[in-house]
C-alpha positions in Angstrom: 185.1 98.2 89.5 183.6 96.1 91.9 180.0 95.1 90.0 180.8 94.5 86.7 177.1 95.2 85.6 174.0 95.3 86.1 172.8 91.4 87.1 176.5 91.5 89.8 175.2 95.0 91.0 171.4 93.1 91.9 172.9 89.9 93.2 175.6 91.2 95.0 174.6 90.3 99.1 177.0 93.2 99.8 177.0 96.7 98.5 179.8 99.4 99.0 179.6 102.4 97.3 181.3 105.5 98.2 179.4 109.3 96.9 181.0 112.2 95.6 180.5 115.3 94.1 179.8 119.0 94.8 177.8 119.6 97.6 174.5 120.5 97.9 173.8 117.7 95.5 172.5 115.1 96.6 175.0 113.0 98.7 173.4 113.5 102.5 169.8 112.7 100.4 171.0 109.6 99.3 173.0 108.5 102.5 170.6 109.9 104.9 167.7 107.6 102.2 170.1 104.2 102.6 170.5 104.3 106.1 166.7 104.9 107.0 166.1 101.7 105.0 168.3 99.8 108.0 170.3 98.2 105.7 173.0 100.6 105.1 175.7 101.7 107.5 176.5 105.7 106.7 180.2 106.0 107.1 180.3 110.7 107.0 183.8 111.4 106.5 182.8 114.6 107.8 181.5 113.2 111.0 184.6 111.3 111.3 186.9 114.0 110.7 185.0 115.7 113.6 184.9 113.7 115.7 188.2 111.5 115.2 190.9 113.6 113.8 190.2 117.2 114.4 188.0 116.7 117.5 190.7 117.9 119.7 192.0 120.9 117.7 188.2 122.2 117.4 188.1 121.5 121.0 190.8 123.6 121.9 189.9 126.3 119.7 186.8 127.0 121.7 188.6 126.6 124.8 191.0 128.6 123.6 188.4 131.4 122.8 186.6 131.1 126.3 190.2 131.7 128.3 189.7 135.4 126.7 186.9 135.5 128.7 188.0 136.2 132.6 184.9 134.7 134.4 185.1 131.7 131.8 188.7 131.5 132.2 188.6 130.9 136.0 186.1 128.5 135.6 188.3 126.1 132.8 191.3 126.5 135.4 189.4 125.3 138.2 187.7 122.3 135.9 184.7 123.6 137.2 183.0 123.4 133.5 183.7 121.4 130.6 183.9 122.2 126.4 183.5 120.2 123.7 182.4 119.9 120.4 178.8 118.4 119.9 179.6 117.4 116.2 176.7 115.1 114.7 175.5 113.8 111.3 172.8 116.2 111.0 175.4 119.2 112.8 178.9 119.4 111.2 179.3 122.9 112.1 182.2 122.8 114.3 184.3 121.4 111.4 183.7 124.6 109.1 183.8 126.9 112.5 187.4 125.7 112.8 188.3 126.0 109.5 187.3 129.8 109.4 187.8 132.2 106.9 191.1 134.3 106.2 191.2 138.0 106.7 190.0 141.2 109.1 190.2 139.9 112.5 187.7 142.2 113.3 184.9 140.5 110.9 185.7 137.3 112.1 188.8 136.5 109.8 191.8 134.6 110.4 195.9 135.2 109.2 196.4 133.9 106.2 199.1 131.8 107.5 196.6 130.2 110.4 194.1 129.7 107.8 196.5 127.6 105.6 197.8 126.0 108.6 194.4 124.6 109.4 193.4 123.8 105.4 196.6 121.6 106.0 195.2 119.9 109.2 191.8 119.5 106.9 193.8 118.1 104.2 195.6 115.2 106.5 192.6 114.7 108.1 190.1 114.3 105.1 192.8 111.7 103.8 193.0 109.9 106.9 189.2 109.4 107.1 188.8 108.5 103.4 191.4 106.0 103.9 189.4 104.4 106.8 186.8 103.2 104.5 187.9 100.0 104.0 187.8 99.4 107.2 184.7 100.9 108.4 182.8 98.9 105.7 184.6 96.0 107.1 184.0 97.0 110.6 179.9 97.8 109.9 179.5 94.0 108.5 181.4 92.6 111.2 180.7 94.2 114.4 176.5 95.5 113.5 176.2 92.9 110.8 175.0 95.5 108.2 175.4 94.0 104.9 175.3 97.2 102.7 177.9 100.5 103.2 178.2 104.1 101.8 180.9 106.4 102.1 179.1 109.6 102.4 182.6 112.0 101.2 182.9 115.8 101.6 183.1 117.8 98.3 186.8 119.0 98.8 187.6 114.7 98.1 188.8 115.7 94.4 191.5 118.5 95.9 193.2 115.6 97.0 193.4 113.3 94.2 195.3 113.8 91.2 192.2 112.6 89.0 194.2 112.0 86.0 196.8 109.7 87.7 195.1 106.1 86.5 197.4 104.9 89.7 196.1 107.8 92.5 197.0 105.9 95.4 193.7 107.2 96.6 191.2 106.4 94.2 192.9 103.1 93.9 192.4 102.2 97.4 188.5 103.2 97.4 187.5 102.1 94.3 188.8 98.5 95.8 186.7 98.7 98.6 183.6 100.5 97.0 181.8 101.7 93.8 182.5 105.8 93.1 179.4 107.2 92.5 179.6 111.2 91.2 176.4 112.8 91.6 176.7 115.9 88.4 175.1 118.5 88.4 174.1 121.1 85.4 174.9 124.5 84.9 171.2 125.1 87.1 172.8 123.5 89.9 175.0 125.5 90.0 173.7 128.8 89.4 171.7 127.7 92.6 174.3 126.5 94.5 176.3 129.7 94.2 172.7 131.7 94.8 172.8 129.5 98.3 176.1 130.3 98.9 175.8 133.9 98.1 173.1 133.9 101.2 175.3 132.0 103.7 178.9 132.0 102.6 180.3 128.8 104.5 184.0 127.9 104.9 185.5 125.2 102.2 188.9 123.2 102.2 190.9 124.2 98.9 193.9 123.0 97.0 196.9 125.2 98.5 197.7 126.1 95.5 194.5 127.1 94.0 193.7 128.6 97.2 197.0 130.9 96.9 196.4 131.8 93.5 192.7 133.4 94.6 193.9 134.7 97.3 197.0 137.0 95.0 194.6 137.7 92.6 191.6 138.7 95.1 194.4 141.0 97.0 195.7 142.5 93.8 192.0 143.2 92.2 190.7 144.3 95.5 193.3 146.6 96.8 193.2 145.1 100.3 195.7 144.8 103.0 195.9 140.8 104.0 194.2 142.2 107.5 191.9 144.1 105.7 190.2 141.1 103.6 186.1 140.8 104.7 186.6 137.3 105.3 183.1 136.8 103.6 183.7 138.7 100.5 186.4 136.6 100.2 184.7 133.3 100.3 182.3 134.5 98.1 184.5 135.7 95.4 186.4 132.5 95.5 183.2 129.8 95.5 182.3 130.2 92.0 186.1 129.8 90.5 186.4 126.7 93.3 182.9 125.2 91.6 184.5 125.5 88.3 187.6 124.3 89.1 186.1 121.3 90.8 184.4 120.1 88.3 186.5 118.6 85.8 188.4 117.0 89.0 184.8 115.2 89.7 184.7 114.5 86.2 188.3 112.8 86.0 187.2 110.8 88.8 184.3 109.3 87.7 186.1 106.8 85.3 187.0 104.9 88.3 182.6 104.4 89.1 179.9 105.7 87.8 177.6 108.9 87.4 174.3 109.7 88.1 172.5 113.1 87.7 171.4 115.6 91.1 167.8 115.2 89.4 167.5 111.6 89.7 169.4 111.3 93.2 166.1 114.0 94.3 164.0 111.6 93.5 165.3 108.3 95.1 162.5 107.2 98.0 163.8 103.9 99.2 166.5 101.5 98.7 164.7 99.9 95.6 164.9 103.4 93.7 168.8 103.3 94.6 169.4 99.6 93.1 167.8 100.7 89.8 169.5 103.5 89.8 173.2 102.2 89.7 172.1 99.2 87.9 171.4 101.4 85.0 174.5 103.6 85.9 176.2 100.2 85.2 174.4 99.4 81.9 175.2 103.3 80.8 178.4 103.1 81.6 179.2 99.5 80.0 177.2 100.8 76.6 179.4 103.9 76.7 183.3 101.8 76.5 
């Protein structure tokens, strides 16, 4: 790890630690609480997969949805309006818009093969971002002379990663360039989170696999034709078994930082609350080898 303990943690004149975990935790809280402190740069790798390696594909989804439109269509032809995505830290819709949900075209569903096609684009994409850490910390010292950094990460970060591969080439290259921190939750967190999720069923990236293996099984229990599937039904059924399949993966992971708890990351104010709390992450964590 980069801080050893404690005492390198506090007298380190640069901090880089990267967040992960499911989400609803905590993560935005605690980014959103570094940056405010000016301090911090706030590197979203959901904000950067917006805006730098899907941008164009979301883009040209919407454009591709307003060509259906004659009036609109005539317009676009004639460049006589202009669409784009206004993706921002605090707005990350178009990202999940894109991504969709598979099943009745009719309820807002996609083909299960253009749904997987654009989990894959998610996939490359997240992967890409993720890998530009390194560089963005680099680039936030250098260019805005912020001597601090945190990776704010998307929840789907463990769906790449094989967590028990002590030589992921991914963890490997993060943890060199920042401190993991996995925010856990308890078994109330989650109960809410799939309550919140029951409400407003969102689109996720999966694991092709998993996300094939749900799908069978959802078609098979349901009785539905692949065009048939209510898209949020779907989603729904699936979040719960993607929650518990996630969470080992988080818990893998966290060998290569530390962990601290959804109930203390609620109640971080300030940049002082945040040193303590990784410098007794790093006293936990050094009493616990």
């Amino acid at each position: 790890m980069l801080y050893r303990d404690a005492d390198s943690w506090r007298a380190a004149p640069s901090k880089r630690v990267l967040v992960f975990g499911m989400s609803g935790l905590g993560k935005t809280h605690m980014s959103t609480t570094l940056r405010d402190s000016g301090n911090w740069f706030h590197y979203s790798i959901d904000y950067r997969i917006g805006t730098r390696y899907m941008g164009e594909r979301i883009t040209d989804n919407a454009k591709a949805e307003a060509m259906k439109v004659p009036f609109l269509r005539d317009l676009l032809m004639s460049d006589s309006i202009y669409i784009g995505s206004n993706i921002t830290f605090h707005n990350l819709s178009p990202v999940s818009t894109y991504l969709g949900k598979p099943g009745d075209p009719a309820k807002g569903g996609l083909p299960i093969a253009e749904y997987r096609r654009r989990q894959e684009q998610f996939r490359l994409s997240e992967i890409a971002a993720l890998n530009d850490t390194g560089y963005f910390a680099e680039r936030a010292q250098r260019l805005y002379g912020y001597p601090n950094f945190i990776c704010d990460t998307g929840g789907s970060i463990c769906e790449w990663v094989d967590p028990n591969d002590d030589n992921d080439p991914l963890m490997t290259t993060l943890s060199s360039v920042a401190l993991p921190i996995w925010i856990k939750g308890d078994e109330a967190h989650t109960a809410a989170l799939i309550a919140r999720f029951d409400k407003a069923p969102k689109p996720m990236a999966y694991q092709p696999d998993f996300l094939l293996g749900c799908w069978s099984e959802y078609l098979a229990e349901t009785g539905d034709a692949e065009d048939k599937v209510d898209p949020n039904a779907f989603v729904r059924w699936t979040y719960a078994r993607a929650l518990a399949h996630r969470q080992p993966r988080y818990e893998a992971m966290s060998r290569w930082g530390v962990t601290v708890t959804a109930d203390d990351v609620a109640t971080l104010n300030g940049e002082a609350d945040f040193n303590d709390l990784i410098a007794d992450a790093l006293t936990s964590k050094l009493r616990s080898s």
